[in-house]
C-alpha positions as CSV (number, residue, x, y, z in Angstrom):
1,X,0.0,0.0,0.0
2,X,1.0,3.3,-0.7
3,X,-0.7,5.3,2.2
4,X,-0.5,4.5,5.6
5,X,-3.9,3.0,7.5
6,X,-4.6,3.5,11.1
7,X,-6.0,1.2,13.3
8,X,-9.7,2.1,14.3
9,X,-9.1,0.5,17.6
10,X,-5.5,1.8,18.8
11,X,-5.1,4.8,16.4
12,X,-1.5,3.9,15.7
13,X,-0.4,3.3,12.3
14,X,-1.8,-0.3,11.3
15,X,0.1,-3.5,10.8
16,X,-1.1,-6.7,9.9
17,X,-4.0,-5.4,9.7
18,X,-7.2,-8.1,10.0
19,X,-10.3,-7.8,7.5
20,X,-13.7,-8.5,9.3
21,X,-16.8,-10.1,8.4
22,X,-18.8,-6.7,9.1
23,X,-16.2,-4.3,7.2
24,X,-14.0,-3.4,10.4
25,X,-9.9,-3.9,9.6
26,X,-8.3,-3.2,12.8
27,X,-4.5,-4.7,13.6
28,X,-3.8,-8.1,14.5
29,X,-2.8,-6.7,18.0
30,X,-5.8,-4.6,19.1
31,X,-7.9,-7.7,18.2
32,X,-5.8,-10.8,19.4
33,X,-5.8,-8.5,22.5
34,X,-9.6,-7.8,22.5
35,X,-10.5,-11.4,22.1
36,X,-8.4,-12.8,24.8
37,X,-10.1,-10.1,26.9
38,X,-13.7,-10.7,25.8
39,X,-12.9,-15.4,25.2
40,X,-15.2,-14.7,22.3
41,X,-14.7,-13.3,18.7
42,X,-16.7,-10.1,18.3
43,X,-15.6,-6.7,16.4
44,X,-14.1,-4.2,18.9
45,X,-15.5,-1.5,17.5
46,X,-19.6,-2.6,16.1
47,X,-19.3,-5.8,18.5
48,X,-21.0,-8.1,16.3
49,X,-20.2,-11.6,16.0
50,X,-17.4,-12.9,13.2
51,X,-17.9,-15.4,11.0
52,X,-14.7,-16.8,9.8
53,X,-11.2,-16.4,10.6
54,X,-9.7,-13.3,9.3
55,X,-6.6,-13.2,7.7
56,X,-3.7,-10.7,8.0
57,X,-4.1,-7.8,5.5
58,X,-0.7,-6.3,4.1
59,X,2.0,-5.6,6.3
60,X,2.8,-1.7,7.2
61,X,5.8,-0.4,8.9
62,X,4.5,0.8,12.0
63,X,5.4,4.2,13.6
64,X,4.4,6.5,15.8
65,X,1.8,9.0,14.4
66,X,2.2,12.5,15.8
67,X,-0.2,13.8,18.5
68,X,0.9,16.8,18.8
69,X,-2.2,18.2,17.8
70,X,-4.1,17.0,20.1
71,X,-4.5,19.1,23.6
72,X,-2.9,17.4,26.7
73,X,-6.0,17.3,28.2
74,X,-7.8,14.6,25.8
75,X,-5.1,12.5,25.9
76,X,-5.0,9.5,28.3
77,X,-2.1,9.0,31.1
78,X,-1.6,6.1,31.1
79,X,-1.5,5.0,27.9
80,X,-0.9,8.1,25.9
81,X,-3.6,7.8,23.2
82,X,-7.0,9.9,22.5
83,X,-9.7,10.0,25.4
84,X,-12.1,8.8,22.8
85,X,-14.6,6.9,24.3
86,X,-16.5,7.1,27.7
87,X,-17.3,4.1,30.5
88,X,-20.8,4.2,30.7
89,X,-20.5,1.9,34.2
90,X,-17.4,4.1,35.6
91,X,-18.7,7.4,34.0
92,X,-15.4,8.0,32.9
93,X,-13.0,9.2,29.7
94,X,-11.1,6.4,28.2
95,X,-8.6,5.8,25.5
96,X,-9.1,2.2,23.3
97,X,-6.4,1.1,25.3
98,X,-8.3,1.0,28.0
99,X,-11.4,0.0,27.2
100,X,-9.4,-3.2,26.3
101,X,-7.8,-3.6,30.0
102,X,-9.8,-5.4,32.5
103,X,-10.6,-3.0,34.6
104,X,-13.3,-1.9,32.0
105,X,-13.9,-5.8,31.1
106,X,-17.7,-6.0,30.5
107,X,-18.3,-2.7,30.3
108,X,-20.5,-0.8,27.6
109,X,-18.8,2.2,25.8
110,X,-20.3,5.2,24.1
111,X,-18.3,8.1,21.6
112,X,-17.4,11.1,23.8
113,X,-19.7,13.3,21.5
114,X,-22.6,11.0,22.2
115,X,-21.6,10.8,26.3
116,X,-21.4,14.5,26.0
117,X,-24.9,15.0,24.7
118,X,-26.5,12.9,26.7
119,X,-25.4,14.1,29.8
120,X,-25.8,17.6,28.7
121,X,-29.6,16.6,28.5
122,X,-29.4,15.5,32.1
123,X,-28.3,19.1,33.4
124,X,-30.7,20.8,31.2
125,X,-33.4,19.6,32.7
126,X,-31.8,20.1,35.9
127,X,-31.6,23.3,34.7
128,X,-35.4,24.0,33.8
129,X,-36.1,22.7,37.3
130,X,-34.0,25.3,39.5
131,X,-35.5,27.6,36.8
132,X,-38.7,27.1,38.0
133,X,-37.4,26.5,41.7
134,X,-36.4,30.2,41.4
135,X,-39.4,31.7,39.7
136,X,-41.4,30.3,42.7
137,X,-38.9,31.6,45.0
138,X,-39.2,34.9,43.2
139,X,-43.4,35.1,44.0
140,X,-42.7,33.7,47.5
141,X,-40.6,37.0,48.4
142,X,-43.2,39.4,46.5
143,X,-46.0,37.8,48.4
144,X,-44.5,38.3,52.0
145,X,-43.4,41.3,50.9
146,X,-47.1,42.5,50.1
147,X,-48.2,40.7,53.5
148,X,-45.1,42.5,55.6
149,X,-46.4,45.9,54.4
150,X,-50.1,44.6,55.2
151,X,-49.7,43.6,58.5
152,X,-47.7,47.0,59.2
153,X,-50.2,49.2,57.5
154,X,-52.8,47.1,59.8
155,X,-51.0,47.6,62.9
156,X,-50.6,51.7,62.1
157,X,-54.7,51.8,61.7
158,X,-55.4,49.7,64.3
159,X,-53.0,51.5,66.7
160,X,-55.1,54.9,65.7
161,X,-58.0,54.0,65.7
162,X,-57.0,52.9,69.9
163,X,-55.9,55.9,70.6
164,X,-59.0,58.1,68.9
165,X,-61.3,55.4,70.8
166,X,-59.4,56.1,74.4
167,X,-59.2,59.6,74.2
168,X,-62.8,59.6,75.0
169,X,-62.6,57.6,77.5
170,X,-61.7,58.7,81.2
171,X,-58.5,58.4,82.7
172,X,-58.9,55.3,84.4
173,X,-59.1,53.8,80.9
174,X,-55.4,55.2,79.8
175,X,-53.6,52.4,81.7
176,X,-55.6,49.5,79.7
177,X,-54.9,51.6,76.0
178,X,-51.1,51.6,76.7
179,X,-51.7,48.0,77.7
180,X,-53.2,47.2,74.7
181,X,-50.7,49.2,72.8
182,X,-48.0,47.7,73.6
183,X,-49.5,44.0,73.1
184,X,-50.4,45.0,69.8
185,X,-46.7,46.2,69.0
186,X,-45.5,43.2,70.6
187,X,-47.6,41.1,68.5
188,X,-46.5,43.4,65.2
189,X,-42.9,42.3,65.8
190,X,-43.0,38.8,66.1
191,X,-44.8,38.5,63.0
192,X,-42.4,40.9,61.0
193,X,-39.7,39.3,62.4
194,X,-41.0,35.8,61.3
195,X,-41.6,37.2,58.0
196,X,-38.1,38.6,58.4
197,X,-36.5,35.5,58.9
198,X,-38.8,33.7,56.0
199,X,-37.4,36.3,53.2
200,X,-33.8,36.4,54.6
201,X,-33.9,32.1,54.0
202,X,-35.4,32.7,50.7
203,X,-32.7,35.4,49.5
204,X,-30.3,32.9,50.8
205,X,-31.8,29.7,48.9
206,X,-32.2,32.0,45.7
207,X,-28.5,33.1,46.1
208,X,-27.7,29.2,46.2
209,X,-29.7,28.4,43.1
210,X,-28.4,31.3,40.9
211,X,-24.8,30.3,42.0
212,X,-25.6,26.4,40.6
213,X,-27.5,28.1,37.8
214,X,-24.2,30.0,36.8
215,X,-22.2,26.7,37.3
216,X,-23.9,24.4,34.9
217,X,-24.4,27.3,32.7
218,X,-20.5,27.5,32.2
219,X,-20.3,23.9,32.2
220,X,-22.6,23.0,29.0
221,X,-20.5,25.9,27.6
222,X,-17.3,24.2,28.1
223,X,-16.0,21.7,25.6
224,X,-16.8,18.1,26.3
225,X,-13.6,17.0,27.8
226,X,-13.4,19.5,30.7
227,X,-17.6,19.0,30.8
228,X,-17.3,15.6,31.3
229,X,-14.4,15.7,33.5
230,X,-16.1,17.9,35.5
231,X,-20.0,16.0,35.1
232,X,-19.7,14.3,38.8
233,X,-19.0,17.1,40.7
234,X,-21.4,19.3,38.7
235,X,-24.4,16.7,39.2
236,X,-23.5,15.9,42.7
237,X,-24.0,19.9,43.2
């Protein structure tokens, strides 16, 4: 052959590489090594059975292909070759390399665009839900606002209309009007202060959700690597 062929299965430049029955040709060394893995002969890449043996393809002096292109980040550190697919059991990037080893042995894989995607979805509608979380929050406040300035505005007539009633009243009555007074104060208190303490928990809750908001808004921003790198910790918030 004229042109080089990579492997599908370790990216590397191919040798001896091994025509399958559904159209795949990776080496002979990604796929003795997947089938000793697996004690059965399925594709490494489609996974469907294969009928036949396959016989070595024509030999190609193998040589590192340069991955200098790709950022540091994507590439795996063990085993130095593209994070390319994602663990769907572990939730984590892996290289071919790995997905071969038996630490994923069993496992089912997915492409990192589709593993991206997918979990994208998740926080979306994670997303719509603390939208809606906040919305309510938002009508909560307004509403105890509206009842705060109520049950001030109540206690300012009331406490008038005591005093007009009083003053025509003898003085043996001004003891029981300051009495009164001052219940009615005492009672105006508590309840702002519980309504105090309601909005003050609220703020605090909204401040919480607008802070998560922001997060997985930067996250489903960020390319899929660092999004799925980060997916764990972003869910688990």
């Amino acid at each position: 052959m004229d042109e080089d062929t990579l492997c599908p299965v370790c990216e590397d430049v191919a040798y001896d590489s091994m025509p399958l029955s559904c159209g795949h040709r990776p080496c002979k060394n990604s796929l003795t090594q997947h089938w000793k893995q697996r004690n059965d002969q399925v594709c490494p890449l489609c996974w469907k059975m294969i009928s036949g043996v396959p016989l070595p393809n024509v030999t190609i002096k193998k040589r590192s292909l340069p991955r200098d292109r790709v950022p540091a980040n994507q590439i795996c550190d063990q085993h130095s070759y593209p994070l390319s697919w994602y663990c769907l059991k572990d939730e984590e990037l892996v290289c071919r390399t790995c997905e071969l080893g038996s630490k994923h042995n069993g496992h089912e894989f997915c492409p990192v665009e589709q593993a991206a995607q997918e979990r994208k979805s998740i926080l979306r509608a994670s997303l719509k839900t603390l939208v809606r979380k906040l919305k309510g929050h938002k009508k909560a406040c307004v509403a105890i606002n509206e009842m705060a300035q109520h049950v001030e505005s109540q206690a300012h007539w009331m406490e008038r209309e005591i005093k007009d009633e009083f003053e025509k009243l003898h003085r043996i009555l001004r003891e029981e009007e300051e009495a009164r007074i001052a219940a009615l104060k005492k009672e105006e208190k508590q309840k702002s202060g519980m309504l105090k303490e309601r909005i003050e928990k609220i703020t605090m809750e909204m401040s919480a959700v607008l802070d998560t908001i922001s997060t997985i808004e930067q996250e489903l921003e960020a390319a899929d690597i660092s999004f799925l790198q980060n997916y764990l910790n972003t869910i688990k918030r």
